[in-house]
N, C-alpha and C positions, 0 to 999 in steps of 0.2 A: 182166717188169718187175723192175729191180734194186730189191733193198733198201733202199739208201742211194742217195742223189743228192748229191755231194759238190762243190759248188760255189766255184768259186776267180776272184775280183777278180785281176786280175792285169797291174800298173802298174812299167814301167821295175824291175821285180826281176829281169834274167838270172844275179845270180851266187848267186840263191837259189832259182829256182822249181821246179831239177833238187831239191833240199835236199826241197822242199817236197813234189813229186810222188815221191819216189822212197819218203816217209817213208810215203805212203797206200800207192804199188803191194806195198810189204813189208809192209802188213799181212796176219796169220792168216787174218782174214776176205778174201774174194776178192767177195763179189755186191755190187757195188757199180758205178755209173759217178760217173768226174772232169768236172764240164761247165767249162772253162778258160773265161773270159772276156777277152781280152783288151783292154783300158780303151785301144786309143792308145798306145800303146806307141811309145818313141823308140828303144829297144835293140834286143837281140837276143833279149827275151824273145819274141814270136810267132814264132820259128824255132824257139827251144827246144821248145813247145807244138805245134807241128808236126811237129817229130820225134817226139815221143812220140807222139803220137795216132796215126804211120805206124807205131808196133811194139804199139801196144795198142789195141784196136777200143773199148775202154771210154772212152777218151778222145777229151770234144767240145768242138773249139776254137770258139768263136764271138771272130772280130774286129769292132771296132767302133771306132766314134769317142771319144777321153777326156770322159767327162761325169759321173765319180767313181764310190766302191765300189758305192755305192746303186744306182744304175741297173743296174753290170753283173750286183750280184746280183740283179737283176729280172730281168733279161735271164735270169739263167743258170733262174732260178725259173718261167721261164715255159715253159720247156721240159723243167724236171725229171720225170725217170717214178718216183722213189724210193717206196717206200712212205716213207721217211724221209730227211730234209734234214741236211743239218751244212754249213755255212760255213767253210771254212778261206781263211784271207789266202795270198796269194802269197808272202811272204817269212817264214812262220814252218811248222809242221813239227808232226806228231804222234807221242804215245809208240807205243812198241810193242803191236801188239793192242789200240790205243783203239777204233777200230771193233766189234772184237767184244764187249770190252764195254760198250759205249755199247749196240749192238742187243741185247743179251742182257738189260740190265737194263730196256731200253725197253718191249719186249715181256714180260719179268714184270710190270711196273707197268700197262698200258696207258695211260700217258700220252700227252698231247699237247705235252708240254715234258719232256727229260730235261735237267736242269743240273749240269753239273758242276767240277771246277778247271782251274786252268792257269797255269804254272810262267813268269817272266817270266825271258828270258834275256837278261844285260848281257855282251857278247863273250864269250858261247859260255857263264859260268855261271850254272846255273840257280837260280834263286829264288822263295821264297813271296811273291810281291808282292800287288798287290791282287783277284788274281781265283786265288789258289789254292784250293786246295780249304777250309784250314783258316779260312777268309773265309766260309766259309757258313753262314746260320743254325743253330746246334745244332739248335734243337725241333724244325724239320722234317725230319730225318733221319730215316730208317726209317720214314717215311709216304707216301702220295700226299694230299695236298691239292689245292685249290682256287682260285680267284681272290678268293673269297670270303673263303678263311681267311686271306689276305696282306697284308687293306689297307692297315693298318697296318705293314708288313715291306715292302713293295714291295719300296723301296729297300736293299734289305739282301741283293741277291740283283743277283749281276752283270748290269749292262746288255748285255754283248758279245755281239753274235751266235753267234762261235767259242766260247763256254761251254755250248753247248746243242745238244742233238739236236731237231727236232721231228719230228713229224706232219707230213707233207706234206696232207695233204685239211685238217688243223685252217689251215694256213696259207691255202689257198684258198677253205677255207671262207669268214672272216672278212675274205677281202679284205688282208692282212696283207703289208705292201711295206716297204721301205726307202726312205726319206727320199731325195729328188732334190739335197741339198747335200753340198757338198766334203768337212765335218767333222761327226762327230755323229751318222753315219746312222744307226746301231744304236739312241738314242734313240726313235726313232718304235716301230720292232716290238716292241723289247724291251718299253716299256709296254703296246703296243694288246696282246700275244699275253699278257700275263701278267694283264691285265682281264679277257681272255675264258676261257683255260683254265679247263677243267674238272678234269683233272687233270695237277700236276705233281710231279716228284718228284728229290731231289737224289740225287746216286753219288759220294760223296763220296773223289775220286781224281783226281788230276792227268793228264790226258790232253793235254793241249792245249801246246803250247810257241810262246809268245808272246816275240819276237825286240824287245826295247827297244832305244830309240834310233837305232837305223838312218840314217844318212847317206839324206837325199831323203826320208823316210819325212813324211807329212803330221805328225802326232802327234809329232814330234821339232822342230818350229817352236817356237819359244819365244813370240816377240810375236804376237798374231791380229790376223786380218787378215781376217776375215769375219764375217758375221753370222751363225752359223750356232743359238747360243743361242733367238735371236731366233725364228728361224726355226722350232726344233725347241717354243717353248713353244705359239705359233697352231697349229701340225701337231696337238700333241697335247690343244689344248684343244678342235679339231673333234673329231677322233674319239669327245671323251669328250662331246661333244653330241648326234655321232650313234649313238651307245650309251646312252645318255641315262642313262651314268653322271658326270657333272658335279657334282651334289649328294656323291654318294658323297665323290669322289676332291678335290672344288678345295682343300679344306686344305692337303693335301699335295703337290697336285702343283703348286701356286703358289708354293710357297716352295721347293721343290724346282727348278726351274726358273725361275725370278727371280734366286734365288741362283746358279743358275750364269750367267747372263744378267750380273750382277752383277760377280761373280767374272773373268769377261771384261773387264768396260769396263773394271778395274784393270791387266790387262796387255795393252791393245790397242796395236796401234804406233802411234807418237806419230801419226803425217804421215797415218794413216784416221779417228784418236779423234773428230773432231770429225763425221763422217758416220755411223756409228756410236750417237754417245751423242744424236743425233738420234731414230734409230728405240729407242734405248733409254728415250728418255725418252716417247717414244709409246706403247713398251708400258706404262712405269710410269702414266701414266694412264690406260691400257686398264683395267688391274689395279686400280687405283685406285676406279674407278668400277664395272666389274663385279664386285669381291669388295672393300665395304667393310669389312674384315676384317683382322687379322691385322698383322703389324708393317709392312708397307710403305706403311700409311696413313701411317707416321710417319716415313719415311723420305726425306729431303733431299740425294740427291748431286747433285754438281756433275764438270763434266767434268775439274777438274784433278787431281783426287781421285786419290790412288793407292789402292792394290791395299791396303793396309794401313788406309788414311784409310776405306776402304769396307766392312772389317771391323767394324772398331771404330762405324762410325754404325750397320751394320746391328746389332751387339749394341746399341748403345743402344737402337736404334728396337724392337727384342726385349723390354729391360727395360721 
């Protein structure tokens, strides 16, 4: 059984996925396997993935149909043997010797989450963006905590899949999947896995190198064009029913996910906004009614509202 099960979505990236694969096979650490996913692919990315896996036995391609990152990392999840999981995208790349120690510090903590940073790079240089290392809570440094001890922090602590090592058995213990939509998938586990841990703990080190802006890259669209908000606050309002931590967490994670729900109807494309601020406005009396609560009792958007117009009412509706 490898140590590590390193899992890779991998979408129309051929002139990055050599970049990407070549940056795991040069790690120190060597026990590990790569499970390739390939999403549908229109290039020459599954030829690439196919040669590699004829010069290295550690390499498993699985082809399938495009039905976005989430599914293929269930895919790839469903057939991992890792004692430990890490998620790497197709078109971004790892430091030197992050593998090793990512497992080195795993295994001193006995965690079920190792979190760590990761350096965003705009044409080749590298940056402290928003999931670097110096992004993560101070106080929990040099501890292992809880789910318990974070309620309040959740969010203070990168959503990305690629920021974190886990537990393989903590993942399947819990039933812990990735969201079935185009944008957004990392939302669903990153909450449901950081409820349930018992122990996590941060390494505060930049491992991970995260490729911005990318031509074709989903996350490089500017106007939306899905509901995927929407979609990610019902996901994660089940879960927290069938955990039947709902009481604990609805403060937070209503306003935390309204607001980006929110934050969306302000830049959606013009010519979907009106199907869209449909199911938005479904949820806002979902919300409404199940959590008489909190500022969105008092809040009145309209669909011509801009991204700015929708600022400003939600601080008022705050004050």
């Amino acid at each position: 059984m490898p140590k590590i099960s390193v899992i890779i979505p991998v979408y129309n990236v051929e002139n990055y996925i050599s970049h990407c694969l070549d940056s795991i096979l040069n790690q120190s650490f060597k026990d590990f396997e790569i499970i390739c996913v390939n999403d549908g692919s229109s290039d020459n990315s599954l030829e690439i993935l196919q040669n590699y896996s004829k010069k290295d036995q550690r390499i498993i391609v699985i082809d399938k149909d495009n039905e976005g990152s989430g599914i293929a990392r269930n895919a790839g999840l469903a057939i991992a043997k890792g004692e430990y999981v890490f998620f790497v995208d197709g078109d971004d790349w790892i430091e030197d010797d992050a593998l090793n120690k990512m497992f080195e510090q795993a295994e001193k903590t006995g965690v079920d989450i190792l979190i760590f940073g990761g350096l965003s790079y705009y044409e080749g240089v590298g940056k402290n963006g928003g999931y670097s290392c110096d992004k993560l809570p101070k106080k929990y440094l040099n501890r292992v905590f809880s789910s318990e001890d974070i309620k309040k922090d959740i969010f203070k602590f990168p959503s990305t899949a690629w920021t974190k090592l886990y537990k393989r058995n903590f993942l399947i213990k819990n039933n812990i999947r990735f969201q079935e939509i185009k944008v957004g998938q990392d939302q669903l586990p990153f909450f449901h896995s950081m409820i349930m841990a018992k122990k996590i703990a941060l390494f505060p080190e930049n491992l991970y190198c995260y490729r911005k802006n990318r031509k074709g890259a989903v996350t490089s669209v500017k106007k939306k064009k899905n509901f995927s908000p929407i979609y990610v606050f019902y996901a994660i309002e089940n879960i927290l029913s069938e955990t039947s931590k709902l009481d604990e967490y609805k403060d937070i994670f209503v306003d935390k996910y309204f607001s980006k729900a929110t934050s969306w109807l302000g830049k959606f494309d013009p010519q979907l906004k009106h199907a869209y601020f449909e199911e938005y406005m479904n949820l806002l009396s979902h919300i409404k009614d199940r959590y008489p609560f909190g500022w969105w009792t008092k809040f009145n958007p309209k669909e011509t509202d801009s991204y700015w117009c929708l600022k400003l009412k939600r601080f008022w509706a705050k004050i």
